[in-house]
VMD Tcl script that draws the C-alpha trace (Angstrom):
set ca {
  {-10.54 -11.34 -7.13}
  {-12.01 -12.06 -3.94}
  {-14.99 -14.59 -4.71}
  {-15.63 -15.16 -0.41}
  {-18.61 -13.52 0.32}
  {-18.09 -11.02 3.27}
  {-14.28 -11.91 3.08}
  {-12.37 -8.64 2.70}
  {-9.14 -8.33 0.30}
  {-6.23 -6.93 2.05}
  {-3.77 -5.89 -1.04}
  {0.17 -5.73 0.19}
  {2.12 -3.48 -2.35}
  {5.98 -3.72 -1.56}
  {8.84 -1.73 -2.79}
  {12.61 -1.50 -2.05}
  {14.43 -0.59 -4.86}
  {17.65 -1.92 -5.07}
  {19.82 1.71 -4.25}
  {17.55 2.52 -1.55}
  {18.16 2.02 2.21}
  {17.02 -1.98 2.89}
  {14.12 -2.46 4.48}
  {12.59 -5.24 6.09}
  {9.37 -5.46 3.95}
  {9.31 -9.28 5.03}
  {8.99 -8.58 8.57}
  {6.42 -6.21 8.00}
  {4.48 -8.76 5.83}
  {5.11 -11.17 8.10}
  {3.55 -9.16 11.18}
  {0.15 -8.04 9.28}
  {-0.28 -12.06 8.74}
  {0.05 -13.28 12.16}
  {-2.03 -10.77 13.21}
  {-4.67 -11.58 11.17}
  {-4.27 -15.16 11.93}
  {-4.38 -14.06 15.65}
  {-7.26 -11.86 15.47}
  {-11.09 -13.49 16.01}
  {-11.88 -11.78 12.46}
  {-9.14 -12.83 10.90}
  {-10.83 -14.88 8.79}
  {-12.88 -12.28 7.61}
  {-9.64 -11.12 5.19}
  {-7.77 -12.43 2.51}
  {-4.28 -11.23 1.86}
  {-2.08 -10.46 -1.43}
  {0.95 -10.06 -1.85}
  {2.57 -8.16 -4.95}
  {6.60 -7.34 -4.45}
  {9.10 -5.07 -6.04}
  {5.92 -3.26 -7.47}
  {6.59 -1.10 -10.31}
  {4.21 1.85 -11.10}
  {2.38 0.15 -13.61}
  {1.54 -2.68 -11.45}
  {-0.47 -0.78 -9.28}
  {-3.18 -0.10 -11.44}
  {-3.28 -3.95 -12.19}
  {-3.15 -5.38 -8.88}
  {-6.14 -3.27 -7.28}
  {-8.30 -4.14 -10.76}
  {-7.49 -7.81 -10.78}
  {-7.33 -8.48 -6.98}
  {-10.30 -5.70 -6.13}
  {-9.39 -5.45 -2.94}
  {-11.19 -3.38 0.05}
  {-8.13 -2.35 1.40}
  {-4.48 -1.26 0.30}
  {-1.31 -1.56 2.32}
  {1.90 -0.08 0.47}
  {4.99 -0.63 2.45}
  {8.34 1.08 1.08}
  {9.58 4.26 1.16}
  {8.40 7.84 0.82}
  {10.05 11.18 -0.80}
  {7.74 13.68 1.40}
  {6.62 15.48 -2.04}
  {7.68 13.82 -4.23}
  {5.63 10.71 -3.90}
  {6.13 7.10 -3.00}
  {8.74 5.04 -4.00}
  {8.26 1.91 -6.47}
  {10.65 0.60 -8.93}
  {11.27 0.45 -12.47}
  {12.27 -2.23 -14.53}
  {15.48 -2.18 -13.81}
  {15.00 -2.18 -10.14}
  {15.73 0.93 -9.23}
  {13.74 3.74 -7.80}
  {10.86 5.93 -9.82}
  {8.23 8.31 -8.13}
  {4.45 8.08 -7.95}
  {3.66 11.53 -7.47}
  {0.27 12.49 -5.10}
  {-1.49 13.37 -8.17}
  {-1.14 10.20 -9.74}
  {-1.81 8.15 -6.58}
  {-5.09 10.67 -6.46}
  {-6.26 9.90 -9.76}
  {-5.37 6.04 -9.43}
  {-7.58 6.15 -6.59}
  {-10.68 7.95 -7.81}
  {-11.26 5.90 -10.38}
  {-11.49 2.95 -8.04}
  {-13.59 5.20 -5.31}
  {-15.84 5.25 -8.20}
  {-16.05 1.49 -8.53}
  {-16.85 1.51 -4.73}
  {-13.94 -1.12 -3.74}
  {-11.35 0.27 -1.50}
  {-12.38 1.04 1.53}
  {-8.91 2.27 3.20}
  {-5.84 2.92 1.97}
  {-2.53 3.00 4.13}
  {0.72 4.35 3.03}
  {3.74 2.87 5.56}
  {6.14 4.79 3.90}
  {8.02 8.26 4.92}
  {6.97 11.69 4.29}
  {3.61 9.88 3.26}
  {1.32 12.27 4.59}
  {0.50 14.56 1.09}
  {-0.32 11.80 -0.83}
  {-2.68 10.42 1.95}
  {-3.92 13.62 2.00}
  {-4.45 13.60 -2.10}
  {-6.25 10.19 -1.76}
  {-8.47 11.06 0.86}
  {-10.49 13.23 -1.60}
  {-11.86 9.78 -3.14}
  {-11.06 7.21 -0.05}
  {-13.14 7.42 3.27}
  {-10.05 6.14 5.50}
  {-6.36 6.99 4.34}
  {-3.36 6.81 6.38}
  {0.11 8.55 6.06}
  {3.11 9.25 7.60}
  {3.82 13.18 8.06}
  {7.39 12.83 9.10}
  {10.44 9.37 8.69}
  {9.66 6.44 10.26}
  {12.40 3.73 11.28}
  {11.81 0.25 10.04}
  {11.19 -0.89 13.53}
  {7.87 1.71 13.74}
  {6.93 1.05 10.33}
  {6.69 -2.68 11.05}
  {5.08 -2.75 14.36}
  {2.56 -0.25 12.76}
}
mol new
graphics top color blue
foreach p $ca { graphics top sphere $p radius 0.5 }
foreach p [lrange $ca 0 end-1] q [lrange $ca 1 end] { graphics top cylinder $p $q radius 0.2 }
display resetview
């Protein structure tokens, strides 16, 4: 929980379950933080990290971190939702209705501010959140690890 007044939580949820294509959620990490740390308001955020997030983990991350904004990096399956884990590592969907109903509940608790989905084939859930979240970005078609980590 962020206790900074005026500091904004950036929340980092990272999947790559272990018989998907690798990707190189490290690098992408590692890009949002030196940016920040570059940036003149850079001290104006706080980032958290969660990795090899499994569905259930993103309902407790956003309540016990409360952040303003949410970063998931990973991959997408266009309608089928995003890709997390399970306990076993491997791959399980989040479906856009799920994501949609995850993210009213916390619209209603007025903390996340923006929500960005670096993932492919993103684009329907984006569009599922955006009913609850003022600023929601997607991906409408694949995106090549280079893209998704200068993004």
């Amino acid at each position: 929980m962020s206790t900074n007044t005026g500091v904004k939580t950036i929340l980092i949820l990272a999947a790559n379950p272990l018989s998907t294509s690798r990707l190189r959620l490290d690098q992408e990490v590692r890009e949002i933080e030196e940016g920040l740390q570059r940036a003149p308001q850079g001290g104006q955020f706080r980032l958290v990290q969660k990795w090899a997030v499994r569905s259930r983990d993103l309902y407790r991350a956003i309540l016990e971190h409360q952040p303003q904004i949410v970063h998931f990096c990973g991959h997408g399956e266009a309608s089928d939702g995003i890709v997390l884990e399970d306990d076993n590592g491997q791959p399980t969907l989040v479906e856009k209705e799920a994501l949609s109903k995850l993210f009213k509940l916390f619209a209603v608790k007025g903390g996340v501010e923006c929500v960005v989905l670096n993932a492919c084939y993103s684009q329907l859930q984006a569009e599922a959140i955006s009913q609850y979240i003022k600023h929601v970005i997607g991906m409408n078609h694949s995106i090549g690890d280079r893209a998704a980590i200068a993004l």
